[in-house]
Residue, then its C-alpha position, 0 to 999 in steps of 0.5 A: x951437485x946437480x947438473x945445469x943445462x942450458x940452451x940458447x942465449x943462456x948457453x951464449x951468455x954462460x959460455x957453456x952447455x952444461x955445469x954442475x953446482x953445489x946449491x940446495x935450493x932454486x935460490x941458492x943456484x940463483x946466487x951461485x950462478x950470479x957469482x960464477x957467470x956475473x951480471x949479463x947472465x943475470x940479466x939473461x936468467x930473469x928472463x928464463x924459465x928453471x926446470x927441475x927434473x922437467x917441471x917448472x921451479x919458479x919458486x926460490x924455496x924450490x929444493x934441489x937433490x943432488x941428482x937433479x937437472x936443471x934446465x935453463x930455457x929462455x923464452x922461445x919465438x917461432x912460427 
């Protein structure tokens, strides 16, 4: 399974740090996420860059291994 991180308002909108999930794709984990964590996480995560192992995964078609991270990072303001 690979392992969710998440950061800032998408911690806030998933009640969690981390989770694990069972997805072969960024697609899939897209689909799982919204069934486990419901609409307003969603409306969060389009809003958020995916990052697999470090880099960025904008495409659904993206592959997950079961050892992955996927870090998920809304957008960041500051000075």
């Amino acid at each position: 399974m690979a392992t969710l991180r998440f950061f800032a308002g998408a911690a806030e909108a998933a009640r969690a740090e981390t989770a694990t999930v069972d997805a072969s794709t960024i697609g899939e984990l897209r689909t799982e996420l919204g069934v486990r964590y419901g609409s307003e996480f969603m409306r969060v995560l389009g809003l958020c860059s995916l990052l697999v192992n470090g880099a960025r995964a904008s495409d659904d078609a993206v592959t997950l291994a079961p050892t992955d991270t996927v870090d998920v990072l809304p957008p960041f303001a500051g000075g």
